[in-house]
Z-matrix of the N, CA and C atoms (Angstrom, degrees):
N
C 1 1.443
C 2 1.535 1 107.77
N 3 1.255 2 106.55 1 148.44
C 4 1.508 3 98.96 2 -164.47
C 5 1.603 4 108.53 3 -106.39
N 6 1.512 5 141.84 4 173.55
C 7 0.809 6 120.09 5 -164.43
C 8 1.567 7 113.57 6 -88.60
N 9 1.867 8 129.94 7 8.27
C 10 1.198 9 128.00 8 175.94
C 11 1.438 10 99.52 9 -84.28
N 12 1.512 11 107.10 10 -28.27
C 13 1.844 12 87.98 11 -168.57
C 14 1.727 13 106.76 12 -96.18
N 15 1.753 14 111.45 13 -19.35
C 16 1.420 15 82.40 14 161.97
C 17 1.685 16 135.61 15 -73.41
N 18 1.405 17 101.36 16 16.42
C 19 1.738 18 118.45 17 -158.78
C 20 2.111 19 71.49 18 -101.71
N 21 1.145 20 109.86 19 -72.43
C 22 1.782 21 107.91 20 -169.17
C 23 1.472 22 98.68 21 -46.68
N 24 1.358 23 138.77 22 -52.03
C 25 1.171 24 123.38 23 -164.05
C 26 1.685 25 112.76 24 -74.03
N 27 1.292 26 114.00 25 -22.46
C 28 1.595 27 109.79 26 156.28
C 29 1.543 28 124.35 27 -50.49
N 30 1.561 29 95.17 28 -49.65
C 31 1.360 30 112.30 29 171.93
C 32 1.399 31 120.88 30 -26.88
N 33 1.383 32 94.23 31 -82.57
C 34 1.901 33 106.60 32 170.91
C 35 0.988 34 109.33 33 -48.72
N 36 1.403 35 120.22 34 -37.88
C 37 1.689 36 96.87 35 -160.97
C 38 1.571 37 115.66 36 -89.15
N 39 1.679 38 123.07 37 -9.75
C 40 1.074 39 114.20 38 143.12
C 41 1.412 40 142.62 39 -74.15
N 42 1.760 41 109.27 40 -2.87
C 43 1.487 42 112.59 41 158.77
C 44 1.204 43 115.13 42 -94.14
N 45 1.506 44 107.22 43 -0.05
C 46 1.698 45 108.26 44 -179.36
C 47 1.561 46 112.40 45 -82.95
N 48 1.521 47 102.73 46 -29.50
C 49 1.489 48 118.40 47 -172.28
C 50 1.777 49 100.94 48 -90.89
N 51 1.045 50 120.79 49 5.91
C 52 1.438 51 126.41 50 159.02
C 53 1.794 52 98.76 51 70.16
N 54 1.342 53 132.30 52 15.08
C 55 1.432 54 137.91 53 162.85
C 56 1.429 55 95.25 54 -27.98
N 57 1.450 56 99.44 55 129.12
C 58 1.822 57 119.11 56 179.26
C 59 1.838 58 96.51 57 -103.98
N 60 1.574 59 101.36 58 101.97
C 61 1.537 60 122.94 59 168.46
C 62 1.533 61 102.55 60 -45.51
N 63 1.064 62 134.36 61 -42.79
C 64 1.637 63 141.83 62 -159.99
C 65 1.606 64 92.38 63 -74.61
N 66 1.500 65 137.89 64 -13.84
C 67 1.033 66 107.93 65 179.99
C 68 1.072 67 114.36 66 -126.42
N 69 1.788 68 130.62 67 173.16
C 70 1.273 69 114.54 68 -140.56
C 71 1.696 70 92.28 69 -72.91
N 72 1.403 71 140.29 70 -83.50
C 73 1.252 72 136.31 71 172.52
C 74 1.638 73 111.31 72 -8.78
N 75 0.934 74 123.26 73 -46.74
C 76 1.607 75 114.55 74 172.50
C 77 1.563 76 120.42 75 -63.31
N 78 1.012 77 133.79 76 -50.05
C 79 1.175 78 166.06 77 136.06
C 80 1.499 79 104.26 78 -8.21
N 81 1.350 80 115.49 79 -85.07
C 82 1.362 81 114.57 80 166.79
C 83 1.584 82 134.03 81 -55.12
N 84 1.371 83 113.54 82 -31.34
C 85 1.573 84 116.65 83 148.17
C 86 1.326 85 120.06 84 -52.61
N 87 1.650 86 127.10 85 -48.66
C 88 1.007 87 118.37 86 171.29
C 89 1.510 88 121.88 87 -82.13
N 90 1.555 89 129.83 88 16.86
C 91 1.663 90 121.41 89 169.92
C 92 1.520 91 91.88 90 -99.12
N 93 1.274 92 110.48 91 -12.78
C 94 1.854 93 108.86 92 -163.41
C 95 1.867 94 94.45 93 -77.77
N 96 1.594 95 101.68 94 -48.07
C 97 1.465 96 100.40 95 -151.25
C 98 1.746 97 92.57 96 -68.70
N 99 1.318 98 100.72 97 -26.21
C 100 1.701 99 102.92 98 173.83
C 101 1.440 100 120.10 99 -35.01
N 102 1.223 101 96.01 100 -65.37
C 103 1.584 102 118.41 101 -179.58
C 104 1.456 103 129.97 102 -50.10
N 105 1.764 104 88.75 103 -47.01
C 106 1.658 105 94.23 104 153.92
C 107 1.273 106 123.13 105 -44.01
N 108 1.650 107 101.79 106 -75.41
C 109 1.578 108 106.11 107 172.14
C 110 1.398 109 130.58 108 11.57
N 111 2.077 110 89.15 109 -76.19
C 112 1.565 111 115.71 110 168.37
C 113 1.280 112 122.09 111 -40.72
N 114 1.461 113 105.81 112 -63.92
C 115 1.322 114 107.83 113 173.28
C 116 1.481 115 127.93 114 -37.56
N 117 0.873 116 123.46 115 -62.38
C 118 1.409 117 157.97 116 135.85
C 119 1.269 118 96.34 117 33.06
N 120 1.378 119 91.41 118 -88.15
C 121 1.621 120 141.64 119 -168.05
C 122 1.468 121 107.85 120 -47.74
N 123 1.732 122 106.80 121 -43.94
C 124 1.187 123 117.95 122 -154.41
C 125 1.888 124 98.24 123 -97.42
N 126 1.396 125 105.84 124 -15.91
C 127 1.776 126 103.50 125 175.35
C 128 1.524 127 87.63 126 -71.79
N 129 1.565 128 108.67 127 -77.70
C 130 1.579 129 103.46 128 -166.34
C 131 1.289 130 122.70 129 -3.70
N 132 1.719 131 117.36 130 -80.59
C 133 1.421 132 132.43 131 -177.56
C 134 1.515 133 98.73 132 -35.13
N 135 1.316 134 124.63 133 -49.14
C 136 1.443 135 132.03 134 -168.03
C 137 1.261 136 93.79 135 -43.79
N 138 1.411 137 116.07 136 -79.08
C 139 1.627 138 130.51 137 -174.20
C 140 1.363 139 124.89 138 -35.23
N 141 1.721 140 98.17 139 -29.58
C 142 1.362 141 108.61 140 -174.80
C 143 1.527 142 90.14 141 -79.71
N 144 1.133 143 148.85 142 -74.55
C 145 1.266 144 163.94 143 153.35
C 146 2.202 145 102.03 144 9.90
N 147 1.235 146 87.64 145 -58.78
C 148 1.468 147 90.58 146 -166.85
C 149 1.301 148 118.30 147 -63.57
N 150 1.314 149 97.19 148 -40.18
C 151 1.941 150 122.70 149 167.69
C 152 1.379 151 105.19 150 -61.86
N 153 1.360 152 148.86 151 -48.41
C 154 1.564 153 142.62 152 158.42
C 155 1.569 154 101.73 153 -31.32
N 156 1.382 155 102.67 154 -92.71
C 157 1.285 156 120.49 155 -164.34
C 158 1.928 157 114.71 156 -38.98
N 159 1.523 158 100.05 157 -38.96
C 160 1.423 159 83.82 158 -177.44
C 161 2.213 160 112.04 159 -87.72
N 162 1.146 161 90.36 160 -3.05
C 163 1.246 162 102.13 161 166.48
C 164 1.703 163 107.78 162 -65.68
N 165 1.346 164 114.68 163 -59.65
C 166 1.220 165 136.99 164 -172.83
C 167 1.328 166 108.67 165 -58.28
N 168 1.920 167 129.23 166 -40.78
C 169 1.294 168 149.47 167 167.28
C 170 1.793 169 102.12 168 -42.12
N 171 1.254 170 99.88 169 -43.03
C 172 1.571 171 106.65 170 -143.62
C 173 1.897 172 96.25 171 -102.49
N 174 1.060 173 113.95 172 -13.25
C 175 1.169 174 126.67 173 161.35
C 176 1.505 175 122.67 174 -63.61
N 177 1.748 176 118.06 175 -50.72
C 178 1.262 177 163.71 176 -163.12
C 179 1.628 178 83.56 177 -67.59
N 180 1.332 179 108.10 178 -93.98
C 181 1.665 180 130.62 179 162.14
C 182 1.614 181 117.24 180 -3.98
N 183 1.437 182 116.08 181 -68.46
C 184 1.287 183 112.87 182 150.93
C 185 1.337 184 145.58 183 -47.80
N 186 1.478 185 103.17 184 -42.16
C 187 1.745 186 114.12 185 -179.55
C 188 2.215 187 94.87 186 -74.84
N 189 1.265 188 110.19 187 -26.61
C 190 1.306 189 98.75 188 168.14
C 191 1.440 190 138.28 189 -65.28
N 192 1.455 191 85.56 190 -42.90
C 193 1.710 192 95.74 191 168.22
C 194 1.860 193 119.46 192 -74.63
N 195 0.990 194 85.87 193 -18.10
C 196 1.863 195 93.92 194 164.62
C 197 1.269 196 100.37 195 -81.25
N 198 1.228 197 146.16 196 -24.05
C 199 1.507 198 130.03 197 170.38
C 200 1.373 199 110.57 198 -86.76
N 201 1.131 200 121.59 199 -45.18
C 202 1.014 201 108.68 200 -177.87
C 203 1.940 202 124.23 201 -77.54
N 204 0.798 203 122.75 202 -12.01
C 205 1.718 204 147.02 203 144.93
C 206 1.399 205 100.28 204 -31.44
N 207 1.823 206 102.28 205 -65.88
C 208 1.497 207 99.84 206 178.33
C 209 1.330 208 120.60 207 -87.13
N 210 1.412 209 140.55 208 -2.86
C 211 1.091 210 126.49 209 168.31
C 212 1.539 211 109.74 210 -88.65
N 213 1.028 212 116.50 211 -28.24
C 214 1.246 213 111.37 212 173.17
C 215 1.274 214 129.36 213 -71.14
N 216 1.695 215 135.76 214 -47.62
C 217 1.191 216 131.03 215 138.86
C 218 1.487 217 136.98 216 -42.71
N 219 1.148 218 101.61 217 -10.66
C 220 1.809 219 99.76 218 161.61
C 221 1.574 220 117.49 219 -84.89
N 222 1.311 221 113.77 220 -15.17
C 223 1.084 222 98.97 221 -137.21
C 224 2.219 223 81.37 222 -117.31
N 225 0.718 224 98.60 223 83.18
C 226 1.286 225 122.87 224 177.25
C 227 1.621 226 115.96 225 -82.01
N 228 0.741 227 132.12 226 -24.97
C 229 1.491 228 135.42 227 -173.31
C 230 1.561 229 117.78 228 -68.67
N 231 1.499 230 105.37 229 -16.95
C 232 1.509 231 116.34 230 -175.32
C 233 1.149 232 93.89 231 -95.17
N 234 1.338 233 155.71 232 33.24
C 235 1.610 234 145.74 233 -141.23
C 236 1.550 235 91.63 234 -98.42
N 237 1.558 236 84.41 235 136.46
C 238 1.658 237 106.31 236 174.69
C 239 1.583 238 113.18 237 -105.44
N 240 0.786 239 120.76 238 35.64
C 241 1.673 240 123.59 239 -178.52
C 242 1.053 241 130.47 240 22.47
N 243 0.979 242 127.36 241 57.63
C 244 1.906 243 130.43 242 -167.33
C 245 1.692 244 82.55 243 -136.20
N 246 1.408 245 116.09 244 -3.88
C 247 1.485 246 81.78 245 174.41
C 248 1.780 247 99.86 246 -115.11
N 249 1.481 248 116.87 247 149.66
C 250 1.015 249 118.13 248 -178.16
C 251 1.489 250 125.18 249 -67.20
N 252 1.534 251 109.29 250 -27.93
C 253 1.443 252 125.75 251 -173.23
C 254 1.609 253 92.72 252 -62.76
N 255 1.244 254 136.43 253 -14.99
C 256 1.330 255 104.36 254 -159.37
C 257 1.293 256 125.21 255 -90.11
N 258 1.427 257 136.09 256 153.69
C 259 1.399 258 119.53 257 -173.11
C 260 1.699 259 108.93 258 -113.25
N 261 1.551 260 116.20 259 29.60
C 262 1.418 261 119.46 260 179.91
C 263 1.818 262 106.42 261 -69.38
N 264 1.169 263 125.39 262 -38.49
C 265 1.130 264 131.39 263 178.48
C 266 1.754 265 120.22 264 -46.17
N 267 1.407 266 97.24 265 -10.55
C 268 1.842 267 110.77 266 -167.10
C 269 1.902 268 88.79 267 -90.42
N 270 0.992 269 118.44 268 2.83
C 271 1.381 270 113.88 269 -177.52
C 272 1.598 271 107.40 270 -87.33
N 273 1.348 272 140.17 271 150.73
C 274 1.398 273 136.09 272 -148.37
C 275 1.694 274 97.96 273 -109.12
N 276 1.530 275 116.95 274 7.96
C 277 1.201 276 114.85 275 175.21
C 278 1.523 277 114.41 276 -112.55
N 279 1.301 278 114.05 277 11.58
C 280 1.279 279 100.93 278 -171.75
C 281 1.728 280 87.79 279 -147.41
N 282 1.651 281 114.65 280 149.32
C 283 1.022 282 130.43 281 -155.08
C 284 1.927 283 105.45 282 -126.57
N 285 1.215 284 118.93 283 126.54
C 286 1.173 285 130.28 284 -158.78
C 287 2.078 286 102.84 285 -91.32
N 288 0.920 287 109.71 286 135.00
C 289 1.931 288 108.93 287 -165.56
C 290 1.781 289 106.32 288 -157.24
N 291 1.057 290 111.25 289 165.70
C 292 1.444 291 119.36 290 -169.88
C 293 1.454 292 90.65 291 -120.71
N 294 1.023 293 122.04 292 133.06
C 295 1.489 294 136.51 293 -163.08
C 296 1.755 295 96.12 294 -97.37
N 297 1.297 296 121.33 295 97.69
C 298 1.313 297 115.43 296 168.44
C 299 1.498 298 137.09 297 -41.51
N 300 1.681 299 109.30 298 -12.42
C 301 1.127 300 122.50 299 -172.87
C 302 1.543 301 98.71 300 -80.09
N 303 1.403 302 119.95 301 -67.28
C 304 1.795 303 135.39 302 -144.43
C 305 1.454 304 100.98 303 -122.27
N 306 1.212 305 105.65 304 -8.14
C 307 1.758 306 110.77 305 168.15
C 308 1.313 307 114.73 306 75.90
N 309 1.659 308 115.77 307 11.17
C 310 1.450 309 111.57 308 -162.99
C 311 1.393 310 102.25 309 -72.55
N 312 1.557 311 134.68 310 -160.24
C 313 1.084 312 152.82 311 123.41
C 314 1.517 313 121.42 312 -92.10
N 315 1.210 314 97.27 313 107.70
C 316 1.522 315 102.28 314 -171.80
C 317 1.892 316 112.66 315 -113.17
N 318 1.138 317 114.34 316 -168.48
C 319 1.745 318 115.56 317 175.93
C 320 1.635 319 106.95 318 -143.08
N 321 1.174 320 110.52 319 114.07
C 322 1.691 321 124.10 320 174.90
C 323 1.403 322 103.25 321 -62.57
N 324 1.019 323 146.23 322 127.05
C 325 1.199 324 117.51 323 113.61
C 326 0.940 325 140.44 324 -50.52
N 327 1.499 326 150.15 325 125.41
C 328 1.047 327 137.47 326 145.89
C 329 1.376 328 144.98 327 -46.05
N 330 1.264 329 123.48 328 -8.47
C 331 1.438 330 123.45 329 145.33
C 332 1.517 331 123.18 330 -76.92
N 333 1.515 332 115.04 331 3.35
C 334 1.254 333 112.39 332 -169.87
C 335 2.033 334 106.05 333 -103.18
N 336 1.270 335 104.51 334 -15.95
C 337 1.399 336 112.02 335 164.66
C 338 1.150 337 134.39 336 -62.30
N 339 1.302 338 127.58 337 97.73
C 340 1.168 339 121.44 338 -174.41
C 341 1.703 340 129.50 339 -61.72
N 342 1.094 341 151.57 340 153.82
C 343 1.480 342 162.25 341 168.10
C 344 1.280 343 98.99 342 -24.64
N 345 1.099 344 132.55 343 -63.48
C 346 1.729 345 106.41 344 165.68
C 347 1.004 346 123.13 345 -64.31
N 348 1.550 347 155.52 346 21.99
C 349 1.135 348 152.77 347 140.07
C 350 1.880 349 104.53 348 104.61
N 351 1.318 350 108.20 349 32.16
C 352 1.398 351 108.79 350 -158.60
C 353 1.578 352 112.64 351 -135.87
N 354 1.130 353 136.81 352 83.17
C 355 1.723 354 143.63 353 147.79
C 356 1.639 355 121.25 354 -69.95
N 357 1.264 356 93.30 355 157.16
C 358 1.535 357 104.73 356 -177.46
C 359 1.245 358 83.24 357 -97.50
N 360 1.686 359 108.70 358 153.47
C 361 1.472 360 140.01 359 151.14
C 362 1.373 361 101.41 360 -55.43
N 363 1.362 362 110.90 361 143.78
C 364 1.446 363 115.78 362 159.63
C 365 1.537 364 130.25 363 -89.48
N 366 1.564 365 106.47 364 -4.64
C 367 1.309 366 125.58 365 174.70
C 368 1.415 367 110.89 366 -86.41
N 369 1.392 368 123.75 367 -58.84
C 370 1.395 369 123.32 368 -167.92
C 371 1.248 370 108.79 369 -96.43
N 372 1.870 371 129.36 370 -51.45
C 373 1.225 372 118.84 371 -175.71
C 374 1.453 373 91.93 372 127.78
N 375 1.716 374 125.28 373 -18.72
C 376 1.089 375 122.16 374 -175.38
C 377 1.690 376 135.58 375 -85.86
N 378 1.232 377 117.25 376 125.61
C 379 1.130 378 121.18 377 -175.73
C 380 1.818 379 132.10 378 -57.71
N 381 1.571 380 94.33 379 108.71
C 382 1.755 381 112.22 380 -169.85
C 383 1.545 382 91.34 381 -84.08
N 384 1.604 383 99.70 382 159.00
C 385 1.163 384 103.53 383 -179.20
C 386 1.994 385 86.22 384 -144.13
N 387 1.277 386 113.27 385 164.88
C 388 1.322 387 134.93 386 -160.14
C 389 1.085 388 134.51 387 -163.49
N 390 1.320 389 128.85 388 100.99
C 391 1.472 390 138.54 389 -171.46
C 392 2.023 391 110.62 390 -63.65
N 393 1.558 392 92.43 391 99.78
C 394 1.922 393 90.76 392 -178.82
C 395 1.444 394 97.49 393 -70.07
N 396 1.273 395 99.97 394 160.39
C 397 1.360 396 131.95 395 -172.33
C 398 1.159 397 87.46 396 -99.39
N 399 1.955 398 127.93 397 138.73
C 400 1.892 399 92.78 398 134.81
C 401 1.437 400 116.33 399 -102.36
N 402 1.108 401 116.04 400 -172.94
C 403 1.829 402 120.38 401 -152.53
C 404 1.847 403 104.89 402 -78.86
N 405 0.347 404 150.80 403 -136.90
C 406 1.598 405 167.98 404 -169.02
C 407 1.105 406 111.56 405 -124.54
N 408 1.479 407 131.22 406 -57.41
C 409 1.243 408 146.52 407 -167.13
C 410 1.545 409 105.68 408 -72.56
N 411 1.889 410 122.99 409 -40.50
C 412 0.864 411 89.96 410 -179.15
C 413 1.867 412 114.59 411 -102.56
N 414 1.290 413 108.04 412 21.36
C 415 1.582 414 136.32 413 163.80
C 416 1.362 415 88.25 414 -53.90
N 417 1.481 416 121.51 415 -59.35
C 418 1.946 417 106.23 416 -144.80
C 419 1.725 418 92.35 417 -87.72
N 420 1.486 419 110.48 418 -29.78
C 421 2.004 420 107.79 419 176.20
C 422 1.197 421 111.12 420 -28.03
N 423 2.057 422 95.75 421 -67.65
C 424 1.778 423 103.01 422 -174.24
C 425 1.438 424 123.09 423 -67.99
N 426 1.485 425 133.57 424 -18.81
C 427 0.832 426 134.87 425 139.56
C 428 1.393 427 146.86 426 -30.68
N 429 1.525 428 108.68 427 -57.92
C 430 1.569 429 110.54 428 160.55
C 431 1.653 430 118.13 429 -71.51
N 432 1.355 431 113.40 430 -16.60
C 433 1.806 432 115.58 431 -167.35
C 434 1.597 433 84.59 432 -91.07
N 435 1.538 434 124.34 433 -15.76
C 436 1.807 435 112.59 434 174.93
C 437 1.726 436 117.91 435 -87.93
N 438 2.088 437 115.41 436 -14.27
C 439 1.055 438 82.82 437 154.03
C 440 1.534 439 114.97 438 -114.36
């Protein structure tokens, strides 16, 4: 029961019980049940109010996840390699590996390795480790400074 009709069913039942308005106790039952009334009146609108807005919330909610759908699928350049579709790995700086941890197939960059030879997976969180090469060039340096 909601709180307008337990406010009407007071109603009646103080005109049912024949309460004489002319006297002071009557009188004051009826400024009280008044007030209810108001009250009443004034939750309703509330309700009506709450029901907009969370309509309006949930509207909001959607048009967000449509942005973010699209910001996130555009935005490819941060690619974490766990997905197979991707073709960032065709780039000559970054090196394609099966992560012993989570088994994915993932893509290193190679600027993303740090000096100990060691990046996190972007799939698991787990720490790869990697034997650096050095280049050729500086193969023949130490070479000539050995004879």
């Amino acid at each position: 029961m909601s709180v307008s009709e337990k406010v009407a069913y007071l109603k009646g039942l103080m005109e049912g019980l024949d309460i004489d308005t002319d006297k002071k106790e009557g009188k004051l039952l009826a400024a009280v049940l008044d007030t209810l009334e108001v009250i009443a009146d004034e939750i309703s609108g509330l309700e009506d109010d709450v029901d907009t807005l969370n309509d309006y919330i949930e509207e909001i909610d959607e048009d967000l996840g449509d942005v973010e759908d699209f910001v996130y699928d555009i935005d490819d350049d941060d690619c974490d390699c766990c997905d197979d579709d991707c073709d960032c790995c065709d780039d000559d700086d970054c090196i394609e590996v099966t992560c012993p941890a989570c088994g994915e197939n993932i893509c290193i960059d190679l600027d993303e390795i740090d000096d100990d030879g060691q990046v996190e997976c972007p799939c698991c969180g787990e720490t790869l480790e990697f034997e650096i090469e050095m280049e050729d060039d500086e193969d023949e340096n130490e070479a000539e400074d050995e004879e």
